[in-house]
N, CA, C and O of each residue as an XYZ file, in Angstrom:
600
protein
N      96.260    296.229     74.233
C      96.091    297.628     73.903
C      96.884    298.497     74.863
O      96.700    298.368     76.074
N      97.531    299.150     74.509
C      98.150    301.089     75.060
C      96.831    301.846     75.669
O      95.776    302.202     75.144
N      97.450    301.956     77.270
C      96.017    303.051     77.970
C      97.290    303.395     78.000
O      98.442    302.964     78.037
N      96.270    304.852     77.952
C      96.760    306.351     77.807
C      97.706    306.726     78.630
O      97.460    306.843     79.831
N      98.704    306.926     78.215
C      99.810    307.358     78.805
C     100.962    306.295     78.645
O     102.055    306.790     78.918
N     101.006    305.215     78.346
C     101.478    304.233     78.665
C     102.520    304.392     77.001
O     102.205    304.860     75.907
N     103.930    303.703     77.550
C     104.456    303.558     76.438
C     105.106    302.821     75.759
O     105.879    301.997     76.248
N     104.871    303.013     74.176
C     105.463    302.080     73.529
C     106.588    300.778     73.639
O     107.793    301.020     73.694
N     105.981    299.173     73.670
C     107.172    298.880     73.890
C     107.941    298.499     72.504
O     109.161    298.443     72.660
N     107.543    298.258     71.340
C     108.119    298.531     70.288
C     108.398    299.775     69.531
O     107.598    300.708     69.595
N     109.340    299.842     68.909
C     109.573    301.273     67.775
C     109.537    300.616     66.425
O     110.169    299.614     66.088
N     108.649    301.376     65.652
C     108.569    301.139     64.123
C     109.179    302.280     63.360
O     109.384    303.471     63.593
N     109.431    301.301     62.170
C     110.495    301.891     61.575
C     110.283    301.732     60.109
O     109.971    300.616     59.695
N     110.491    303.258     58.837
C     109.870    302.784     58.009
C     110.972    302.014     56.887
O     112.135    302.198     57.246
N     110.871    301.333     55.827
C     111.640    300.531     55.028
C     111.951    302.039     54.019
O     111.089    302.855     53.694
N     112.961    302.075     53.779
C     113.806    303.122     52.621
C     114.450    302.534     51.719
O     115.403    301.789     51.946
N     114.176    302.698     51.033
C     114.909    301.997     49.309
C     115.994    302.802     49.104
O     116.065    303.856     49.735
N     117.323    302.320     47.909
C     118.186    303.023     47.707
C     117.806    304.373     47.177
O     118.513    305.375     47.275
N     116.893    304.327     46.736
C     116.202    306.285     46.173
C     115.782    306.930     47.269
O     115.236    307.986     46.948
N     115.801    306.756     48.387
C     114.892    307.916     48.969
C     113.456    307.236     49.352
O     112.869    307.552     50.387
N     112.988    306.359     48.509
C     111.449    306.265     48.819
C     111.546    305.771     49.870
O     112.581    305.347     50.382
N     109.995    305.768     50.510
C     109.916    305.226     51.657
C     108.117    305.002     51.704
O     107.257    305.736     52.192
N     107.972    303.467     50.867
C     106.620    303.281     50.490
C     105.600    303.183     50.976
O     104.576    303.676     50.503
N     105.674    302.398     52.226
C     104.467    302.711     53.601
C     104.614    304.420     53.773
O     103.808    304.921     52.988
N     105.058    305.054     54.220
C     105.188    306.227     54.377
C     104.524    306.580     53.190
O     103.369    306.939     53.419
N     104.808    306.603     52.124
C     103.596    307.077     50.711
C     102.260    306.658     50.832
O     101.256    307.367     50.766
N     102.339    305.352     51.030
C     101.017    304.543     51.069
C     100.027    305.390     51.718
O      98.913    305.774     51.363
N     100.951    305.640     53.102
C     100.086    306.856     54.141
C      99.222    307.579     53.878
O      98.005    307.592     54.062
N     100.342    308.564     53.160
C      99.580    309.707     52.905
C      98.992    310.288     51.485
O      98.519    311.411     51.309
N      99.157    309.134     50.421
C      99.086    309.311     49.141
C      97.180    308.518     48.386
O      96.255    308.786     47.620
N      97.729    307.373     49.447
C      96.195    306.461     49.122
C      95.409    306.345     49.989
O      94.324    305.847     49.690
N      95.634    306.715     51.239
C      94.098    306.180     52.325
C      93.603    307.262     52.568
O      94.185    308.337     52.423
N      92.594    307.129     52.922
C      91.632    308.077     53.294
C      92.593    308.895     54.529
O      93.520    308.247     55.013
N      92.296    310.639     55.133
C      92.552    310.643     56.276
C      91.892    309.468     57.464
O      92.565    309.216     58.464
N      90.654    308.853     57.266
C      90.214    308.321     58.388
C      90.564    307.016     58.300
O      90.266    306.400     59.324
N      91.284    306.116     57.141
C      91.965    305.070     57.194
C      92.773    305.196     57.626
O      93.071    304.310     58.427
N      93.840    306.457     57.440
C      95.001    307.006     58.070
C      94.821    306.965     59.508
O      95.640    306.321     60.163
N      93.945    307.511     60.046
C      94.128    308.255     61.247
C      93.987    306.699     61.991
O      95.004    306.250     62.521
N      92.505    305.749     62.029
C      92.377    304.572     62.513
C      94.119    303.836     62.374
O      94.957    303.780     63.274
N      94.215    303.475     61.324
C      95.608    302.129     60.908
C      96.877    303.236     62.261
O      97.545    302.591     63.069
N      96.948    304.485     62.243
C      97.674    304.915     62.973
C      97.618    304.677     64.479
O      98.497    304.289     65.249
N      96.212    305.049     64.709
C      96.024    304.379     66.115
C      96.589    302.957     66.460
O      97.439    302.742     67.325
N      95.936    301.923     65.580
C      95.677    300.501     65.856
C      97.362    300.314     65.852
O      97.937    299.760     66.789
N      97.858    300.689     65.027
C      99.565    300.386     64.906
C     100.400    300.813     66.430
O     101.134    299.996     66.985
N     100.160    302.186     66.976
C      99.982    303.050     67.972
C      99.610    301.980     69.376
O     100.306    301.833     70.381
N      98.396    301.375     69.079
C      98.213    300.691     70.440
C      97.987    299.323     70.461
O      97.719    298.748     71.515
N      98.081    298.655     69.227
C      98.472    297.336     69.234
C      99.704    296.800     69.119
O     100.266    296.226     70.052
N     100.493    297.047     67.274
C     101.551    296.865     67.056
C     102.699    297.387     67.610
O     103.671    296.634     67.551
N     102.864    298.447     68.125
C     103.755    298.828     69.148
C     103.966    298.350     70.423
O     104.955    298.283     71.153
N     102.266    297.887     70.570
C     102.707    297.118     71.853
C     102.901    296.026     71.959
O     103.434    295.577     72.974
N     102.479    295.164     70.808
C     102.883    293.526     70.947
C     103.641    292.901     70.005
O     103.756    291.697     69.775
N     104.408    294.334     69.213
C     105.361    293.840     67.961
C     104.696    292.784     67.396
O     103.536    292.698     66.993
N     105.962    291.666     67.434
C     105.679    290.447     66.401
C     104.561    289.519     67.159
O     104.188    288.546     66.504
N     104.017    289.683     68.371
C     103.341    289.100     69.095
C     102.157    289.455     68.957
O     101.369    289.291     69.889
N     101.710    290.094     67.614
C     100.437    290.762     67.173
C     100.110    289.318     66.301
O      98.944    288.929     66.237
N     100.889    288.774     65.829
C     100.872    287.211     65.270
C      99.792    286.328     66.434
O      98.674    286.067     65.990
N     100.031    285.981     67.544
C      99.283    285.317     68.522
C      97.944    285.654     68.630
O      97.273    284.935     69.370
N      97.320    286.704     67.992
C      96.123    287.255     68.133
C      95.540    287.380     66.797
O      95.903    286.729     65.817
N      94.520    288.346     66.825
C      93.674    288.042     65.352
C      93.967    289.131     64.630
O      93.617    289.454     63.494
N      94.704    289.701     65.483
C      95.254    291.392     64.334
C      97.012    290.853     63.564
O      97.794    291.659     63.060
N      97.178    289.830     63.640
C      98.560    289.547     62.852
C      98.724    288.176     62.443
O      98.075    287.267     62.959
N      99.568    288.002     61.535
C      99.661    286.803     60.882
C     100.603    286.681     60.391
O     100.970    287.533     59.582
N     101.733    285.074     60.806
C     103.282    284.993     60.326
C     103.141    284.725     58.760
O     102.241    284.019     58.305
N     104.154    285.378     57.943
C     103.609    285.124     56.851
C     105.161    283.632     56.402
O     105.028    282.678     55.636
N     106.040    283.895     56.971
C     107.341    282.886     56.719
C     108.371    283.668     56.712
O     108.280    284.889     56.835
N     109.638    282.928     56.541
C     110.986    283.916     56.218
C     111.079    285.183     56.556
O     111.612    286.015     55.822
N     110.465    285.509     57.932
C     110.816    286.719     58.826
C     109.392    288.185     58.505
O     109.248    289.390     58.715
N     108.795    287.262     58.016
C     107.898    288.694     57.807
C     106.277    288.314     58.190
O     105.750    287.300     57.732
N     105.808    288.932     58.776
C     103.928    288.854     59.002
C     103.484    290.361     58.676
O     104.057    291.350     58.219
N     102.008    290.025     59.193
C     101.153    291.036     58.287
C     100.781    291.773     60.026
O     101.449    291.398     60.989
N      99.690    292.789     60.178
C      99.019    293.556     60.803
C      97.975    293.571     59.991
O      98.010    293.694     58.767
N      97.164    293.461     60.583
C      95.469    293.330     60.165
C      94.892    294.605     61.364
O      95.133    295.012     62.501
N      93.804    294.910     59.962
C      93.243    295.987     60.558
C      91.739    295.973     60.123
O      91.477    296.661     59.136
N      90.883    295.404     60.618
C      89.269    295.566     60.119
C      88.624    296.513     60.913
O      88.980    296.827     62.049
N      87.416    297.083     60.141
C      86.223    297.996     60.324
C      86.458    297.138     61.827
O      87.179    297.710     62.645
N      85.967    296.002     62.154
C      85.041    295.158     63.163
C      85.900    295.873     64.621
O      85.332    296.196     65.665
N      87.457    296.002     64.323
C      88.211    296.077     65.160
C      88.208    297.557     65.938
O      88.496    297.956     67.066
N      87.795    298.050     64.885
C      87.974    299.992     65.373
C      87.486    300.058     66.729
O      88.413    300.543     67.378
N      86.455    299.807     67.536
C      85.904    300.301     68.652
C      86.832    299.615     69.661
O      86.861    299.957     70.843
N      87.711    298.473     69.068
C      88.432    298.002     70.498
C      89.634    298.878     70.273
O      89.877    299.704     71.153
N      90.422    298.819     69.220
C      91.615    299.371     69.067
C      92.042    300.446     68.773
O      92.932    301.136     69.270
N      90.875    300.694     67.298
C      91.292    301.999     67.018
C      89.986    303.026     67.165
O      89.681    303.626     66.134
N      89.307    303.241     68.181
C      87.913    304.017     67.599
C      88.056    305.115     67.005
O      89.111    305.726     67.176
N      86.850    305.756     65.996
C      86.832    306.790     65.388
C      86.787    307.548     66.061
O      86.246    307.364     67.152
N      87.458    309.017     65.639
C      87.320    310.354     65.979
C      85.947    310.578     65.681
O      85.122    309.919     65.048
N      85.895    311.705     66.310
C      84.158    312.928     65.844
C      84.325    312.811     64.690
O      85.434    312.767     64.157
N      82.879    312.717     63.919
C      82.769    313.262     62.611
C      83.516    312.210     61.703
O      83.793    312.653     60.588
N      83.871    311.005     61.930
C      84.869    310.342     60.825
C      83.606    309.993     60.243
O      82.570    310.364     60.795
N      83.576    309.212     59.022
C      82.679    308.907     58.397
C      82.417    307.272     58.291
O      83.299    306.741     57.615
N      81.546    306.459     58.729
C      80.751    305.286     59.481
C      80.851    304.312     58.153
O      80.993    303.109     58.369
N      80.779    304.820     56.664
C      81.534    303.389     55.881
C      82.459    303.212     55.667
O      82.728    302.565     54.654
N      83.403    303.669     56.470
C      84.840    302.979     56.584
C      85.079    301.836     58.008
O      86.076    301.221     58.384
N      83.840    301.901     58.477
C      83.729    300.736     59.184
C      84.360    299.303     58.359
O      84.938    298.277     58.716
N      83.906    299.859     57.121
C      84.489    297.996     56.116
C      85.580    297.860     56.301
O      85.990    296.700     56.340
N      86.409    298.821     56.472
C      87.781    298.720     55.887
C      88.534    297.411     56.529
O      88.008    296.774     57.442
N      90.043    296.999     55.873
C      90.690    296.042     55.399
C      91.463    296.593     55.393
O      91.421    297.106     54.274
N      92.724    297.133     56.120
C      94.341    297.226     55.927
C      94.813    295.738     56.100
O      94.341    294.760     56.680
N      96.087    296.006     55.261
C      96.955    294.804     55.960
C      98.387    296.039     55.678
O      98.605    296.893     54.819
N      99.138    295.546     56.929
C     100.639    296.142     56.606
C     101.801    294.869     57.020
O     101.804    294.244     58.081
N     102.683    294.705     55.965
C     103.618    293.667     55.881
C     104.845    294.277     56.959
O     105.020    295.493     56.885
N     105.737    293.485     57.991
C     106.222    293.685     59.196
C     107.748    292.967     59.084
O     107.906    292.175     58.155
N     108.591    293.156     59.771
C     109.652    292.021     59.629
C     110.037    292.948     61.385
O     110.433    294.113     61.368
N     109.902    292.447     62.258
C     111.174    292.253     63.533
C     112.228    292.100     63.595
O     112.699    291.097     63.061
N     112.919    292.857     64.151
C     114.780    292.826     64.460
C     115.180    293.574     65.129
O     114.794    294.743     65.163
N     116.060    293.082     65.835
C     116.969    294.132     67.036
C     116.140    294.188     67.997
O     115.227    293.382     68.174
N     116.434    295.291     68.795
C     116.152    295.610     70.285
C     114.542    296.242     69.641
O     114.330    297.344     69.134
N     113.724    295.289     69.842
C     112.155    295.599     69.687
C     112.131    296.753     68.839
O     111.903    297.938     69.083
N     112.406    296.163     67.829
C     111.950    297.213     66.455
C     111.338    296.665     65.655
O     111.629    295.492     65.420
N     110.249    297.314     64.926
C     109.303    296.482     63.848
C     109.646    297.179     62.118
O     109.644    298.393     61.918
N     109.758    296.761     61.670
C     109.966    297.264     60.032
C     109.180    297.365     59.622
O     108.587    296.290     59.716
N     108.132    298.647     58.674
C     107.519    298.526     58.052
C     107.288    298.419     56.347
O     107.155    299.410     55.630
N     107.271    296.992     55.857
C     107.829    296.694     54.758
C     106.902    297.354     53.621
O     107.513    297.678     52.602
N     105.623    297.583     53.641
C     104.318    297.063     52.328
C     103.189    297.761     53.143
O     103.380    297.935     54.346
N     102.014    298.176     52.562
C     100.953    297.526     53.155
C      99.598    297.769     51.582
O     100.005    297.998     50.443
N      98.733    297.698     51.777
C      97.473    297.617     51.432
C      96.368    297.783     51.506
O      96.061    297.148     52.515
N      95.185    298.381     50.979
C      93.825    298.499     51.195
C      93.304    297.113     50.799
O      93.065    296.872     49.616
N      93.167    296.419     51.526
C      92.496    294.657     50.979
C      91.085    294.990     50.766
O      90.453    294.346     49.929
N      90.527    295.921     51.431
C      88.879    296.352     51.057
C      88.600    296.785     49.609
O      87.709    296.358     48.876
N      89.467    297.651     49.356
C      89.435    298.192     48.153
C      89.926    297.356     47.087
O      89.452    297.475     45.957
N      91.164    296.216     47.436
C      91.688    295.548     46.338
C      91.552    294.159     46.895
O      92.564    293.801     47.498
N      90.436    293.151     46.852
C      89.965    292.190     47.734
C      90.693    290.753     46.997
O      90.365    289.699     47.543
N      91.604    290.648     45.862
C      91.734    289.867     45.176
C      92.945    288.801     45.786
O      93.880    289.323     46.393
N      92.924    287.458     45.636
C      94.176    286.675     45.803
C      95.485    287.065     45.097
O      96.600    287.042     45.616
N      95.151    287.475     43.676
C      96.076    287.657     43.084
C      96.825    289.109     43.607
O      98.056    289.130     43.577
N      96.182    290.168     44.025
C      96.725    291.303     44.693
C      97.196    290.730     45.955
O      98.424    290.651     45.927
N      96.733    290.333     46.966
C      97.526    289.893     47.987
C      99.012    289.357     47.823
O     100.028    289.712     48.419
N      98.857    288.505     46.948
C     100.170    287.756     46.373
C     101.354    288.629     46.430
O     102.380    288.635     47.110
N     100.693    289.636     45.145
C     101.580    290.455     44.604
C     102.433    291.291     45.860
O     103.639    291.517     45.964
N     101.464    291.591     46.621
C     102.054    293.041     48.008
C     102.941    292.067     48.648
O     104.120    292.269     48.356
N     102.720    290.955     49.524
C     103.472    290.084     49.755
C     104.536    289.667     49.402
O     105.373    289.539     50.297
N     104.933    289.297     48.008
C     106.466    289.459     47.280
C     106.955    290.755     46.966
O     108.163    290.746     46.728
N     106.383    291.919     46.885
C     106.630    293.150     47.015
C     107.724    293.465     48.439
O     108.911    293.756     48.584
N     106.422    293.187     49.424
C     107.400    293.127     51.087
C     108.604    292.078     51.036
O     109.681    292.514     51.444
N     108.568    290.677     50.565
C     109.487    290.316     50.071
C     110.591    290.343     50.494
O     111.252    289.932     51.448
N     110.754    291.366     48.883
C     112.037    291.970     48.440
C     112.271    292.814     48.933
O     113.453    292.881     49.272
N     111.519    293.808     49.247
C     112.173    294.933     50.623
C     112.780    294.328     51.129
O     113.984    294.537     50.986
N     112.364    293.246     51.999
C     113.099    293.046     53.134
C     114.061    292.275     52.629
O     114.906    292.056     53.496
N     114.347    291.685     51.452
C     115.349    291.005     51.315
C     116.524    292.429     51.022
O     117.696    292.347     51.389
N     115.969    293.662     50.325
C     117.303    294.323     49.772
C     117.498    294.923     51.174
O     118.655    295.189     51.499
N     116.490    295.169     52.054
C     116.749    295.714     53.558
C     118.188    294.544     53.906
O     119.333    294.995     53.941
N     118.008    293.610     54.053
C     118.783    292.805     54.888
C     120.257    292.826     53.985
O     121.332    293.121     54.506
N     120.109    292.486     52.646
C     121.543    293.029     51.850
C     121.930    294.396     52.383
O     122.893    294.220     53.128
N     121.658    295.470     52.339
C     121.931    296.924     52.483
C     122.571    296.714     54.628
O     123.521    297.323     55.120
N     121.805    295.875     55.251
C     122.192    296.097     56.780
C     121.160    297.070     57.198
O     120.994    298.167     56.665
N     120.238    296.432     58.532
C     119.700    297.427     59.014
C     120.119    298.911     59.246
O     121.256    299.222     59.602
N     118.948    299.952     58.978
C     119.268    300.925     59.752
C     120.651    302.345     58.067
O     120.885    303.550     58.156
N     121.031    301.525     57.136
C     122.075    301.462     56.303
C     121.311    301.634     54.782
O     120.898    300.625     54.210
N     121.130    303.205     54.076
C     120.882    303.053     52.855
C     121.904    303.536     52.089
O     122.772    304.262     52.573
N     121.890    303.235     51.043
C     123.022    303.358     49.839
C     122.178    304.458     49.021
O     121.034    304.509     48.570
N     123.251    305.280     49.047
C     123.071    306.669     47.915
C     123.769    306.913     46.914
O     123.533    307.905     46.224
């Protein structure tokens, strides 16, 4: 974990498609709650920033193959990583993010995908987000980091 003051040793970075989109970035602010928001921001903030792909070695990440793992984010975890603000509201303790990751370069993390797994608890949805991140990262790596086509 990040004490206060302390800084980032990774930079995240979000995945951009040839349109403009930029789907974690939607995901953000389109489907989670503010207080899923605000928690997954922290935990990303003071875990994944700080242990990049080395969030894999622990119980908040998982290699998934061919350059990409997940970030895990449970209710259970909030009081170590991410605790609630005042006033957040106590059944989102359940919650279940996962956000799909790919590493490269000088400690940078990609953010490919992610998901409410609480809300969508199914194998077959997992699947799906997973080949979703994928192909990001496969048209990421055609296109060249850092490089979108307009």
């Amino acid at each position: 974990m990040l004490g206060s003051g302390a800084m980032a040793k990774f930079e995240l970075e979000f995945y951009e498609d040839e349109n403009g989109d930029v789907p974690v970035l939607r995901w953000l602010r389109e489907e989670l709650t503010p207080t899923k928001r605000r928690a997954l921001g922290r935990a990303m903030l003071r875990t994944l920033q700080e242990l990049g792909v080395g969030v894999c070695g622990t119980e908040y990440g998982k290699q998934l193959g061919g350059g990409l793992f997940e970030f895990r984010l449970r209710g259970r975890d909030l009081a170590r990583i991410a605790p609630p603000g005042k006033g957040e509201d106590p059944s989102e303790a359940k919650l279940l993010l996962r956000v799909f990751c790919h590493a490269y370069g000088d400690r940078i993390v990609l953010l490919l995908g992610g998901y409410d797994k609480g809300e969508h608890p199914s194998i077959r949805r997992q699947t799906a987000e997973i080949a979703i991140a994928r192909t990001r990262l496969k048209d990421w790596q055609r296109r060249g980091p850092g490089r979108v086509d307009r």
